[in-house]
N, C-alpha and C positions, 0 to 999 in steps of 0.2 A: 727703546729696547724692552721688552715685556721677560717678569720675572717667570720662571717655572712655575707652574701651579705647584704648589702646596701638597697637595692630595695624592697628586701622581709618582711626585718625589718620596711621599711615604709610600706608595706600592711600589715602586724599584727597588726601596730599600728590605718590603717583602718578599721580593721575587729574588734581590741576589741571596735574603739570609736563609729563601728555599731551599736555593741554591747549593749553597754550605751544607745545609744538613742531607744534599743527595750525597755530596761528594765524601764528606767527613762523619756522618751517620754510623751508628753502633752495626758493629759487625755482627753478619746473619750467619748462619752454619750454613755448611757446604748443602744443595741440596740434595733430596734424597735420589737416588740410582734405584732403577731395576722391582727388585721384589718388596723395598725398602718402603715403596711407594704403598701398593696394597694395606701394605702392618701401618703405615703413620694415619691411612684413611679410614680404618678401624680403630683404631686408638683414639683418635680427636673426633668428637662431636662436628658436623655441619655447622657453622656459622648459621648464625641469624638471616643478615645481608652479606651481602659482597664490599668491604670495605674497597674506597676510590682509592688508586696503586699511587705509592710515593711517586711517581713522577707529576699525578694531580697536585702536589702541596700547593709547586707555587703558582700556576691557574687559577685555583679557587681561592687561595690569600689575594691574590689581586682582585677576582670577583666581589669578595664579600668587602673588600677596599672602597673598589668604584662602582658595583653596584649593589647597592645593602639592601634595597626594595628587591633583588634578585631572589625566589623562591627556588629553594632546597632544591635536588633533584632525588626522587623516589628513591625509598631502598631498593633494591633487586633481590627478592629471595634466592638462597644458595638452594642447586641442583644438589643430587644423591652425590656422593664420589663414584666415579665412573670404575667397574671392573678391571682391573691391570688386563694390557692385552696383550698376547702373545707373539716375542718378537721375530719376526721373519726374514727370508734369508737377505730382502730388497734392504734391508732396515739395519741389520749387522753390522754394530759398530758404533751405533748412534747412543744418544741416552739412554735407549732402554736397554742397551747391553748391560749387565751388572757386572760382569767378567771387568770391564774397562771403566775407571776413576776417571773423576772428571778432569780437564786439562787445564790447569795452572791459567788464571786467567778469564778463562769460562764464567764465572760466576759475576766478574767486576765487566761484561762487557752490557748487560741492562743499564747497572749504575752508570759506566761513562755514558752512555746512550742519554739518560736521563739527567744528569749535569752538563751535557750537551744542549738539550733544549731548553734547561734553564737559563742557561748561559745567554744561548739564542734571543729567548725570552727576555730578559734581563738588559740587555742593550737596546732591543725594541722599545721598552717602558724607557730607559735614560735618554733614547733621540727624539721621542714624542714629548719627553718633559724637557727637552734642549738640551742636556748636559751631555758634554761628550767624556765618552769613554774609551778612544784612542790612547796609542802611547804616548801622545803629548796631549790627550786629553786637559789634564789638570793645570798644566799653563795657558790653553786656550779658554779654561771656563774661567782663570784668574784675571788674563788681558779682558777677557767681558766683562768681568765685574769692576776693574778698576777703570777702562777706557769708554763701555757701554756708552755710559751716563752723561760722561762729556762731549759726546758725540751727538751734534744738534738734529740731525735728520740723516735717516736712510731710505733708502726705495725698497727696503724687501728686509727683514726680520733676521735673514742670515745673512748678511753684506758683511758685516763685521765678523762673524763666525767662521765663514770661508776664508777671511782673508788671513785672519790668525792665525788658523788649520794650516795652512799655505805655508806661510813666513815660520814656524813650528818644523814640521813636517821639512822644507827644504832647508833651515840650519842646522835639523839633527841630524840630515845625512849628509849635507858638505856644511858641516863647520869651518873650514878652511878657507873659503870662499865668499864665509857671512860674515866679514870682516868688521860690519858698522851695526849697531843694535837699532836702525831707523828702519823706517816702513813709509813709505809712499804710498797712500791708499787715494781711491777716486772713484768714486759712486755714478758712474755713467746710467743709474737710472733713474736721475734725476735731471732735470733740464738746466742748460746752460745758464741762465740767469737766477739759478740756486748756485751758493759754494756748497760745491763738491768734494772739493781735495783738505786731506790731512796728512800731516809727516809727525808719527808715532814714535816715542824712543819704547820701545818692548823690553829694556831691560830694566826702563825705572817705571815701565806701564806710567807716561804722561804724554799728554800731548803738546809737540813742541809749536807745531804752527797750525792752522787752519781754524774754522775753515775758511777755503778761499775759491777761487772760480779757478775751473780747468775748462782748456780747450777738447773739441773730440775731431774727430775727421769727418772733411766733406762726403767722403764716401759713405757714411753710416746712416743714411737716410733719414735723421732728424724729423720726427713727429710734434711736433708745441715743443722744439728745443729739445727733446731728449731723444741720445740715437738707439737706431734699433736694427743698424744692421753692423756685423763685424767681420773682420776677414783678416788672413793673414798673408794674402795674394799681395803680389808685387803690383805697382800700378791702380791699385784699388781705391786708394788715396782712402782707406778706413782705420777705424782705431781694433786695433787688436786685442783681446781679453786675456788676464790670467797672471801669471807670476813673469818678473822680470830682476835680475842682476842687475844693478847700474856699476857701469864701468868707469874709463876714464871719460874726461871730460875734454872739449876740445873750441877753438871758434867756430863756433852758427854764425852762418850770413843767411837772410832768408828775403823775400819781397811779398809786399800787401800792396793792395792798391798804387799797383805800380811803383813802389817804393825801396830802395832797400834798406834793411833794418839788421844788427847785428847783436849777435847775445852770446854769453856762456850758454855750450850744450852740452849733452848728459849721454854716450852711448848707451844703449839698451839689450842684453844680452837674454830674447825671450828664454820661459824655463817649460813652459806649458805646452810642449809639442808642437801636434800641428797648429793650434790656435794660436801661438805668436812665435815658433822658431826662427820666421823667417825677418825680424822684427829689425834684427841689426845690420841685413841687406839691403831691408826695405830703405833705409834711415829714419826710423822711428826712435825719436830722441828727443827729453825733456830739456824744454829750454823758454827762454823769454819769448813774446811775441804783443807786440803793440796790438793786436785787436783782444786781447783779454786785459781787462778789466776789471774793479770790485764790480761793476754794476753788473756784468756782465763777460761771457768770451765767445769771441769769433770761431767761424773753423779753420783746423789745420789738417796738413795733408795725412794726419794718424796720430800726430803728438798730442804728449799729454803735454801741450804748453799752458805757461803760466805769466801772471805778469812780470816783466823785467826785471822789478826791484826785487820781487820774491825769487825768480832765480838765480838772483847773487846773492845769495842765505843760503837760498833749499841746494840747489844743486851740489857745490861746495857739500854743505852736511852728509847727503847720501851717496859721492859718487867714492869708486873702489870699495865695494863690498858692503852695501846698504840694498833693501829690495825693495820693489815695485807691485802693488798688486791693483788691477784693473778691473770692477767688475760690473757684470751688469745683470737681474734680473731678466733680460731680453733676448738671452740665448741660451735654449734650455739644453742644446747640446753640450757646450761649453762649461755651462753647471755639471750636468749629469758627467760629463767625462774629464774634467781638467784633475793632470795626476795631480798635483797637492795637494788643492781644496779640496779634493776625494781622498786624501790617501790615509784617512783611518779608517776607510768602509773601503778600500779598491788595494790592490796591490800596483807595483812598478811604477814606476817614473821615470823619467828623461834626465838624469843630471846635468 
């Protein structure tokens, strides 16, 4: 896991306290209307330059942040004040009417404008430095910092971030339902003779097992052992990506090599849409399987299987209301649109 730079984390923390001083900044007088304008631009002296408008603050606090060899930009000498101009009949009613006061609000709607793109601003610099700034932001960057580290290998930098985001994200909208505080995670972008899988307890942030070798489906096109294709089609015989419910648990009988073999299995109740709703029609369900191995795991027809003895432990632990999350680097639609692992940048979900 690679920490936030340093540098960029101090310019976030300039851009949100830009931020603050657009929003919470000392209050300006009303401005001037009508004739009002003419008497203040004989009164006051032309400026030198044109001073850069508060909404520059926090731009150039981040510039002169990350880049200090960056050279100034020129004064701009100030123009004459321009003649007040005579208002017409197209124009009646606007600001230059002086008969009509300004409207309640009128004044604060530059500021919101401009604590808007700070804002904007401000979570750009916190996703380029990794920290998340969602409503479950702050238990997501906590699970990184305390599970990160114990986590031996990932395929992609945000494997662990997504899945957090995910497990976060769908216990704060059905708590009722997130009954077990484990996580079932499995890094499908890495290849089958790496362990892949972990079972997380996220409420005391430790990891309880892993890691260990998971199975992927024959359908998902395996490159040097890692798959790179997914689906949520019936018959597809592929592993599905994304968030998953584990429900009850029931007898698996299943056949290898002409064999039959028998295990505890794990229904799956996909949560990610169309990328695994169809997950617990398909019978997509964790459970034991003699071709996975430490050295190594076989394929299964979309299950996340595991070896035998770990699914009379795991299973047991996560099933009725413990979650599942699948992912993989190798589906970029899947990334870019799954609603949990999206859902502090994306609106709705699927419950």
């Amino acid at each position: 896991m690679r920490s936030p730079n340093l540098l960029t984390l101090v310019a976030a923390g300039a851009v949100i306290g830009a931020g603050i001083g657009v929003v919470r900044g000392p209050q300006r007088p009303a401005p001037l209307i009508g004739g009002d304008i003419a008497r203040e631009a004989v009164a006051r002296p032309a400026p030198a330059a044109v001073a850069a408008p508060e909404a520059d603050a926090a731009p150039r606090a981040l510039a002169r942040l990350t880049l200090a060899a960056a050279p100034k930009p020129a004064a701009v000498p100030a123009s004459p004040a321009p003649a007040p101009k005579s208002t017409s009949p197209a124009s009646a009613g606007t600001r230059t009417d002086p008969a009509r006061p300004a409207a309640r609000g009128e004044a604060a709607k530059p500021a919101e404008s401009r604590a808007s793109a700070v804002l904007r601003a401000s979570r750009a610099v916190l996703a380029t430095a990794g920290v998340e700034s969602g409503p479950q932001g702050a238990q997501v960057q906590r699970a990184l910092a305390r599970l990160g580290g114990r986590v031996r290998e990932t395929s992609d930098r945000d494997a662990l971030r997504l899945a957090f985001r995910a497990y976060y994200a769908y216990k704060a909208a059905h708590p009722e339902q997130v009954r077990k505080p484990y996580l079932y995670f499995v890094d499908y972008g890495l290849d089958a003779g790496t362990p892949r899988g972990y079972v997380f307890d996220m409420r005391e942030l430790r990891v309880v097992d892993g890691p260990f070798t998971v199975a992927h489906g024959r359908g998902s096109r395996a490159r040097d052992g890692v798959p790179t294709r997914f689906s949520n089609r019936s018959g597809s015989e592929a592993t599905s990506l994304g968030l998953f419910l584990a429900q009850e648990t029931y007898a698996f009988s299943g056949r290898t090599n002409g064999r039959m073999y028998r295990s505890i299995g794990l229904r799956l109740r996909g949560l990610s849409g169309r990328f695994n709703a169809d997950a617990r029609d398909r019978g997509v369900v964790v459970h034991g399987a003699p071709y996975v191995t430490r050295s190594g795991a076989g394929r299964s027809e979309g299950c996340p299987a595991v070896e035998p003895a770990r699914a009379r432990t795991l299973i047991p632990r996560i099933r009725n209301g413990g979650l599942v999350f699948l992912f993989s680097p190798h589906d970029r639609t899947w990334r870019r649109e799954d609603p949990w692992a999206n859902r502090g940048r994306k609106a709705g979900a699927r419950g």
